[in-house]
C-alpha positions as YAML, in Angstrom:
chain: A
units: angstrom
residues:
- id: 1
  name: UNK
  ca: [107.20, 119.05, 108.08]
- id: 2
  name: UNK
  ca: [103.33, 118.36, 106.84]
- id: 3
  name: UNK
  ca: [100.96, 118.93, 109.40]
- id: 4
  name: UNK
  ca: [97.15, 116.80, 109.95]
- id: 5
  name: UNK
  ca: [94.94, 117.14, 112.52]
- id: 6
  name: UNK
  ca: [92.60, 115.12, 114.29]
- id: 7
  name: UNK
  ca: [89.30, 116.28, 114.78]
- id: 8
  name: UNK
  ca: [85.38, 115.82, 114.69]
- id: 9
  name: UNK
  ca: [86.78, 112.11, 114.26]
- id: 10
  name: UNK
  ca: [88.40, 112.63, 110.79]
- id: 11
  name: UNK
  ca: [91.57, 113.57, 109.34]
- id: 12
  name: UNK
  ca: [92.18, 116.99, 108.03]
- id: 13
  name: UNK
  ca: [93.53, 116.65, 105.41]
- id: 14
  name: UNK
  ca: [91.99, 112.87, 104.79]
- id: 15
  name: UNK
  ca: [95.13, 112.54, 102.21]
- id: 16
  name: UNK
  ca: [98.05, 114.37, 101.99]
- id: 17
  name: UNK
  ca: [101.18, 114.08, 99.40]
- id: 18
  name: UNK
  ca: [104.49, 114.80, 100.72]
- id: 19
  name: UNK
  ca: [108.56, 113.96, 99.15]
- id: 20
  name: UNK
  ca: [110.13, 110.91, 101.11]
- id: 21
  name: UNK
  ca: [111.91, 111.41, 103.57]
- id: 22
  name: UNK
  ca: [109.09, 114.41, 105.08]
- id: 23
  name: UNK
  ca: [107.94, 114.41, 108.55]
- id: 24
  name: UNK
  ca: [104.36, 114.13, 108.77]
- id: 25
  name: UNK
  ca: [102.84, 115.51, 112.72]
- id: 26
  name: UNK
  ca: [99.58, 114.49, 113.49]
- id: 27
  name: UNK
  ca: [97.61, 116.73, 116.42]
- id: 28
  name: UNK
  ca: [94.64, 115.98, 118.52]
- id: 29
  name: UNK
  ca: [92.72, 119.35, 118.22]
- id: 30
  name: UNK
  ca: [89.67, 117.79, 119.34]
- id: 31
  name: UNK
  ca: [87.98, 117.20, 122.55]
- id: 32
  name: UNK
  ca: [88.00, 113.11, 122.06]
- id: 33
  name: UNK
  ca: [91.17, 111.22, 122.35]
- id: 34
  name: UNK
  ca: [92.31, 109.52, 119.19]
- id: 35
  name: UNK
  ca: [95.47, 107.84, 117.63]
- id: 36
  name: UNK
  ca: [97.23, 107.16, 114.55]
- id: 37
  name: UNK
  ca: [98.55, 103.98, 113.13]
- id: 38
  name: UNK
  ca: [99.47, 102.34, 109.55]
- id: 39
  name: UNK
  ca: [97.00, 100.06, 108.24]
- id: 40
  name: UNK
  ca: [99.94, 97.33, 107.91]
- id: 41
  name: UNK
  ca: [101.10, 97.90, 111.59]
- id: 42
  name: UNK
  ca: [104.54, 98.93, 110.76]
- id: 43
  name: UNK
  ca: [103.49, 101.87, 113.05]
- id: 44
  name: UNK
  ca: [101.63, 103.95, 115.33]
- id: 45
  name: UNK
  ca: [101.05, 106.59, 117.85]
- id: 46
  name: UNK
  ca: [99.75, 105.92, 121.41]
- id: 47
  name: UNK
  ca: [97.01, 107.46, 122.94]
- id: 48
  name: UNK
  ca: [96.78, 111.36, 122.20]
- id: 49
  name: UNK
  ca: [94.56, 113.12, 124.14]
- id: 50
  name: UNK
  ca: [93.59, 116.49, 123.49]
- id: 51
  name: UNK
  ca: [96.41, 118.78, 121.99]
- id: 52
  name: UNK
  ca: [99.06, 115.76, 121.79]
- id: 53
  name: UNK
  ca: [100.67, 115.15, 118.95]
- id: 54
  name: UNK
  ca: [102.87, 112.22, 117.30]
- id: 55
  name: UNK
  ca: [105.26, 112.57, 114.11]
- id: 56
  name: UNK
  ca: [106.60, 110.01, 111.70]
- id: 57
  name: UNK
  ca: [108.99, 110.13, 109.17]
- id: 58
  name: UNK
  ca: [108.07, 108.42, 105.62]
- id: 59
  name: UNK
  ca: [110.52, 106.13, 103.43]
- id: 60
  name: UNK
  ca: [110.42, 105.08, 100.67]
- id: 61
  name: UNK
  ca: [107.99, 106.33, 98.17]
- id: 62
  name: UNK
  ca: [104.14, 104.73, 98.08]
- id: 63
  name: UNK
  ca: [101.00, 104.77, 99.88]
- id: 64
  name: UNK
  ca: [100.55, 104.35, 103.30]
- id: 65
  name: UNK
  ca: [96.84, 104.13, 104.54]
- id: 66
  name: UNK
  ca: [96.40, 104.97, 107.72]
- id: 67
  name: UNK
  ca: [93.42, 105.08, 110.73]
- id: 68
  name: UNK
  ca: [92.83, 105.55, 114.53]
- id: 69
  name: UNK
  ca: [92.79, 102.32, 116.32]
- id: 70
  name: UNK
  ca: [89.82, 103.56, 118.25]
- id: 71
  name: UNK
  ca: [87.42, 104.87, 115.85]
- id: 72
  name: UNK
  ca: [86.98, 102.40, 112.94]
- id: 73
  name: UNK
  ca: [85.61, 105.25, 110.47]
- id: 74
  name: UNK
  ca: [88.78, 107.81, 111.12]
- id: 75
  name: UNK
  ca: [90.83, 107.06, 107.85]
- id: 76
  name: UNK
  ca: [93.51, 108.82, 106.39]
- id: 77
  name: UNK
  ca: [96.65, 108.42, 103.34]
- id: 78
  name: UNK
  ca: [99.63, 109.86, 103.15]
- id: 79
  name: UNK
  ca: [101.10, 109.38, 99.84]
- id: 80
  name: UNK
  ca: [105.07, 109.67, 98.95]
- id: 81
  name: UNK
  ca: [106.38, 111.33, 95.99]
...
């Protein structure tokens, strides 16, 4: 399992590099409620407020860019090794 948070609206880490086949669990640490979603819309989180979280598990290798649907500047990559 790879952990990011979301907080200050940004990613922490802003890119992270896991195997395929990881589970990647984003948490809302913040006060502001946020989501997570693929940049090609092959998925996506609802609305997490504060101390939600939402997990996805990544196949096959690549590069998956990734942002909160509410806040255009919240960006974020999780590459596949």
């Amino acid at each position: 399992v790879a952990a990011v948070t979301e907080k200050d609206f940004q990613f922490d880490p802003p890119t992270i590099t896991v195997a395929a086949g990881t589970k990647v669990v984003w948490t809302n640490q913040g006060p502001t409620i946020h989501t997570v979603a693929d940049r090609a819309g092959a998925w996506g989180s609802a609305v997490l407020h504060p101390c939600d979280s939402f997990s996805h598990v990544f196949t096959p290798p690549g590069t998956y860019p990734s942002h909160c649907t509410l806040h255009a500047l919240m960006d974020g990559t999780v590459i596949l090794t």
